[in-house]
C-alpha positions as CSV (number, residue, x, y, z in Angstrom):
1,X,-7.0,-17.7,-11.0
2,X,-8.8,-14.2,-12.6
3,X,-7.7,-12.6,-15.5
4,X,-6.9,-9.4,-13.2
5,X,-3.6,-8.2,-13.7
6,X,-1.3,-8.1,-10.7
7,X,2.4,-7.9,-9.8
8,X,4.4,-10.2,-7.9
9,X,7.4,-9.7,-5.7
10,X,9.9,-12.7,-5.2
11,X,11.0,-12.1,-1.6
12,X,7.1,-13.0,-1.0
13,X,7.0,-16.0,-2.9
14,X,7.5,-18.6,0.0
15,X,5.4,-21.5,1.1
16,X,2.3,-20.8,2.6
17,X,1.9,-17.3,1.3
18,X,0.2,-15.7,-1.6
19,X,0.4,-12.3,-2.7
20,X,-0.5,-9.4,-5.2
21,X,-0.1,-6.1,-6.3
22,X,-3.5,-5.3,-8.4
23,X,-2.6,-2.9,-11.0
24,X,-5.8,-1.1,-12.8
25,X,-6.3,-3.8,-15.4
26,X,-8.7,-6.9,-15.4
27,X,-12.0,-5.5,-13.6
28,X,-15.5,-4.1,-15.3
29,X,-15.3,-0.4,-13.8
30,X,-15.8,2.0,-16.4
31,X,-15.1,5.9,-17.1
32,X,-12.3,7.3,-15.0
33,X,-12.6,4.3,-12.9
34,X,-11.5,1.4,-15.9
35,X,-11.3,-1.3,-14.6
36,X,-9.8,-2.4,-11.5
37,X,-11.1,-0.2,-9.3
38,X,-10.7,-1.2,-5.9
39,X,-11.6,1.8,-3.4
40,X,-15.2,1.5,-1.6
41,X,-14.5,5.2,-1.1
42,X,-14.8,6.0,-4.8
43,X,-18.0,7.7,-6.5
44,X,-17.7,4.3,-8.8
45,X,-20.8,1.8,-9.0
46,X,-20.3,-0.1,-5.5
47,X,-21.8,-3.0,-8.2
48,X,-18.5,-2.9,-10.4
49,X,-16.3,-2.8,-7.1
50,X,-17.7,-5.5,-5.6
51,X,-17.1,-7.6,-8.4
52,X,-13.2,-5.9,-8.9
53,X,-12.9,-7.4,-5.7
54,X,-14.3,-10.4,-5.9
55,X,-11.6,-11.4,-8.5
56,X,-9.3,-10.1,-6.4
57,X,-10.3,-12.0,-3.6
58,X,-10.1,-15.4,-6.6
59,X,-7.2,-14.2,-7.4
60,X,-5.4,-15.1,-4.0
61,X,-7.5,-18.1,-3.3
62,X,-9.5,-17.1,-0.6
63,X,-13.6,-16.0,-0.3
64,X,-14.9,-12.3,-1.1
65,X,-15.6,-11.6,2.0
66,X,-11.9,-12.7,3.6
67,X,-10.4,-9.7,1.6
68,X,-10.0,-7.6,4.5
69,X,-9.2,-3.8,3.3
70,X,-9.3,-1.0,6.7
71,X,-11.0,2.5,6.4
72,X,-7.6,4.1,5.9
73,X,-7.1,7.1,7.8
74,X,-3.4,8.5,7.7
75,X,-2.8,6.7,11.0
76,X,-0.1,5.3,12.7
77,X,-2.5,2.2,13.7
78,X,-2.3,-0.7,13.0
79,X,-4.4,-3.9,14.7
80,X,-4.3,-7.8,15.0
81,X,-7.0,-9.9,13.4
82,X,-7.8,-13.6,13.2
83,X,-11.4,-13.4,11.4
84,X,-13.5,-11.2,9.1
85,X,-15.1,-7.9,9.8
86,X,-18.4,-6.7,9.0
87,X,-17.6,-2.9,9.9
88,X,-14.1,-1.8,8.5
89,X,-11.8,-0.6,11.1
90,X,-10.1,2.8,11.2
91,X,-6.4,2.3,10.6
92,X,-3.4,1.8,8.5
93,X,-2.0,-1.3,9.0
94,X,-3.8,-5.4,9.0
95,X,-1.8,-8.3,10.4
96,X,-2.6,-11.7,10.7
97,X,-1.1,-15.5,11.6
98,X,-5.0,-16.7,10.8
99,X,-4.9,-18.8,6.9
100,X,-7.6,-17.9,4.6
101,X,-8.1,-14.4,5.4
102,X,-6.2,-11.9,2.7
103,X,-5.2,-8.8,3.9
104,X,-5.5,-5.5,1.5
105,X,-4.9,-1.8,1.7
106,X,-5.6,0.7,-1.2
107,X,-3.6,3.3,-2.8
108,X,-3.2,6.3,-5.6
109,X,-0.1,7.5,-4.9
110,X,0.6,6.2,-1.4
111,X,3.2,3.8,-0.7
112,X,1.4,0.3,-0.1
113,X,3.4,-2.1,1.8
114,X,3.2,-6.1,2.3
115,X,5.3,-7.8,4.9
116,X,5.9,-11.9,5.4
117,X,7.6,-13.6,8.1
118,X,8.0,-17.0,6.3
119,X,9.1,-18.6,9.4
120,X,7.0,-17.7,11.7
121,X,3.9,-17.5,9.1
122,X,2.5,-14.0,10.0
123,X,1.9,-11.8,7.3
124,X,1.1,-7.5,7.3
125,X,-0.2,-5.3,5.0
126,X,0.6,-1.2,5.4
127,X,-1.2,1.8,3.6
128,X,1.5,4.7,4.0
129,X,1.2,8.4,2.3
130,X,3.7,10.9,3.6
131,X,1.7,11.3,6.7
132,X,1.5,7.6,8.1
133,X,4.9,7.0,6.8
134,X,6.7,10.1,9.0
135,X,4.3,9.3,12.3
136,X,5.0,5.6,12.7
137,X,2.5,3.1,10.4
138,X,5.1,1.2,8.8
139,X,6.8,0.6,12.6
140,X,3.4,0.1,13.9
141,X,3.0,-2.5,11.2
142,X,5.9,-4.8,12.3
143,X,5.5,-4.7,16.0
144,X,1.8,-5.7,15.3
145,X,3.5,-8.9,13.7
146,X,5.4,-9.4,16.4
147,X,2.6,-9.2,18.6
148,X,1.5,-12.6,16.4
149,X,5.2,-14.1,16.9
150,X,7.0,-12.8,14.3
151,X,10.4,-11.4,14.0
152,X,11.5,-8.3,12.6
153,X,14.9,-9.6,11.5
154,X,12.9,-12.2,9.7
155,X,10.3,-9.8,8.0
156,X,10.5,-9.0,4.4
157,X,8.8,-5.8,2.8
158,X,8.0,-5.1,-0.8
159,X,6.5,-1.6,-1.6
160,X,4.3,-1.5,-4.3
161,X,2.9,1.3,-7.1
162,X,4.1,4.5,-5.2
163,X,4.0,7.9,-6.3
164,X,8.0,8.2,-7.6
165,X,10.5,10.7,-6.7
166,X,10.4,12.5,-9.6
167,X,6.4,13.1,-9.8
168,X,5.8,14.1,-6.0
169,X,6.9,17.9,-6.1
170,X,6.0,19.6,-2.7
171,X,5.9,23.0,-0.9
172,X,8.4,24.2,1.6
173,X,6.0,23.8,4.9
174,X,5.7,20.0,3.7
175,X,9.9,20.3,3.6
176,X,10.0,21.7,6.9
177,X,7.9,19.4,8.7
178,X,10.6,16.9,8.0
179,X,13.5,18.6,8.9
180,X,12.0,19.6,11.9
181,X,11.6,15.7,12.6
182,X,15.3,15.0,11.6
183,X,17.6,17.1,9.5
184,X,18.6,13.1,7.9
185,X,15.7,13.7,6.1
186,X,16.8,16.5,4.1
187,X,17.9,13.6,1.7
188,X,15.0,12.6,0.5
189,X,14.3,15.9,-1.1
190,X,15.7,16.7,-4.4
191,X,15.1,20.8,-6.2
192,X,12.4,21.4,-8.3
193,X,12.3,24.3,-11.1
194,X,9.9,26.4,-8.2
195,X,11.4,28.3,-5.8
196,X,11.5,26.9,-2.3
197,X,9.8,23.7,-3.9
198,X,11.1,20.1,-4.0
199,X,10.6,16.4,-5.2
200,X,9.9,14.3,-2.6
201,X,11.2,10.5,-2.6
202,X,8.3,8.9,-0.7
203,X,9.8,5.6,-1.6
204,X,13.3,5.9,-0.2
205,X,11.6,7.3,2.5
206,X,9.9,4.4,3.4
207,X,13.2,2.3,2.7
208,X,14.8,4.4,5.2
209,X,12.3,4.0,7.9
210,X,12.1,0.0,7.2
211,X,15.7,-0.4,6.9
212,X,16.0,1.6,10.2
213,X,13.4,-0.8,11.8
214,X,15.5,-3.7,11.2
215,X,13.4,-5.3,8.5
216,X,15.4,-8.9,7.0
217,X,14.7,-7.1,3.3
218,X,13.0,-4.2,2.1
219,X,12.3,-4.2,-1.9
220,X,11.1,-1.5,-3.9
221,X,9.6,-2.4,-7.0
222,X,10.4,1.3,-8.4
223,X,6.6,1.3,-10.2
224,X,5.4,4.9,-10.3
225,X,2.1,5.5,-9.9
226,X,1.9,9.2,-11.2
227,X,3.8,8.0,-14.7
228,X,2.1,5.1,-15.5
229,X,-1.5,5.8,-16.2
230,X,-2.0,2.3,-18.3
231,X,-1.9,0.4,-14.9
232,X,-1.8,2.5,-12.3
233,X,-4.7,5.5,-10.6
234,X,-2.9,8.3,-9.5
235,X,-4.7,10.9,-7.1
236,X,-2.1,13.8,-8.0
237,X,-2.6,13.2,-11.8
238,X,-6.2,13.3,-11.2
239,X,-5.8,16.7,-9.2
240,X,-3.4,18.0,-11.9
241,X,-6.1,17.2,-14.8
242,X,-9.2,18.3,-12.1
243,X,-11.2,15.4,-12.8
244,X,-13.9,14.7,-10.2
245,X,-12.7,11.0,-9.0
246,X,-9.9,8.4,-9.5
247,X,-9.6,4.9,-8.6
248,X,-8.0,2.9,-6.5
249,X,-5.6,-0.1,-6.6
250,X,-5.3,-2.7,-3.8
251,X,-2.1,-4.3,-2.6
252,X,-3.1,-7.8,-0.7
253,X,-1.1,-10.6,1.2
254,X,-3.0,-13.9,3.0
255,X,-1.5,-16.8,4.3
256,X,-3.2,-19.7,2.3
């Protein structure tokens, strides 16, 4: 094992499966990036990722070039694979049945998923901001592991470092672009002190859509991203302060 600091979830903690939820702590990146910087799309030294991720990669017990993270695009994608890529694909969601390969999906703010069917031995990995969450990725996700032979009903999803409900304050067009979708989702907006503003509870949200889906268990480990600066990168407190960059942290499953 590294010294990086990660979070485990119990419903993941089954034979055959290893797991992690990175947290900012344990790498070499410096500045606005200390230290576990996992995002290749960073301004940081591609040196100082490469070797965040290497430990990452230790960390789960497979090679540095098995941790497989997509070029995340806000998508509702999400693809099969069963070896290592050289070129990153374009899409939200990994899933494999293959052993040795982990797969990883960044985040600063968004919700990032990791699914396990324990009995069938596929595993998933999701990447969903308010975008990929309200257009399908997390739904995308689960019938890619079916695709592989899992079962829904047998799938169990934690959510990791999310942006929290009461750190995510949006305008009304975001509101609306919701309630057009479903008025059900008028729930998952609380008031804020601005008029026509609102907090937005990305996590429930994703709950919902899960739950919905049929998933055996849906956890939320309630760890906000926005509030936590010690372990977490946060895009929106970046924004708020206008810094230049932030990092990333990287949420990664592998069947081992």
């Amino acid at each position: 094992m590294s010294n990086v600091l990660a979070i485990h979830a119990s419903p993941l903690e089954v034979p055959g499966v290893r797991h992690a939820f990175f947290t900012r702590q344990g790498g070499v990146s410096t500045g606005l990036y200390t230290s576990l910087n996992g995002g290749v799309g960073s301004k940081d030294d591609p040196r100082a990722v490469s070797e965040n991720r290497r430990r990452m990669a230790l960390h789960l017990g497979v090679e540095p070039a098995h941790l497989l993270v997509p070029y995340q695009i806000h998508s509702a994608d999400a693809l099969a694979v069963d070896a290592p890529f050289t070129e990153r694909p374009r899409c939200d969601g990994l899933v494999t049945a293959a052993r040795g390969l982990a797969l990883g999906v960044t985040g600063a703010d968004c919700g990032i998923t990791l699914f396990a069917d324990p009995e069938a031995q596929v595993v998933g990995a999701a990447h969903s901001g308010w975008k990929g969450a309200l257009t399908g990725i997390l739904e995308a996700t689960l019938s890619a592991m079916e695709s592989l032979g899992a079962r829904r009903d047998h799938i169990h999803a934690v959510l990791g470092p999310t942006i929290g409900p009461k750190s995510y304050e949006v305008g009304p067009e975001f509101i609306e672009r919701f309630v057009e979708s479903s008025d059900t989702y008028r729930s998952f907006f609380m008031p804020s002190p601005r008029d026509g503003h609102g907090f937005f509870d990305l996590p429930g949200f994703i709950g919902h859509r899960l739950q919905q889906a049929g998933v055996a268990s849906f956890t939320n480990l309630a760890l906000d991203t926005y509030a936590d600066e010690t372990r977490f990168f946060s895009y929106r407190r970046t924004t708020h302060r206008q810094e230049p960059d932030y990092g990333r942290q990287i949420a990664a499953i592998a069947l081992v």
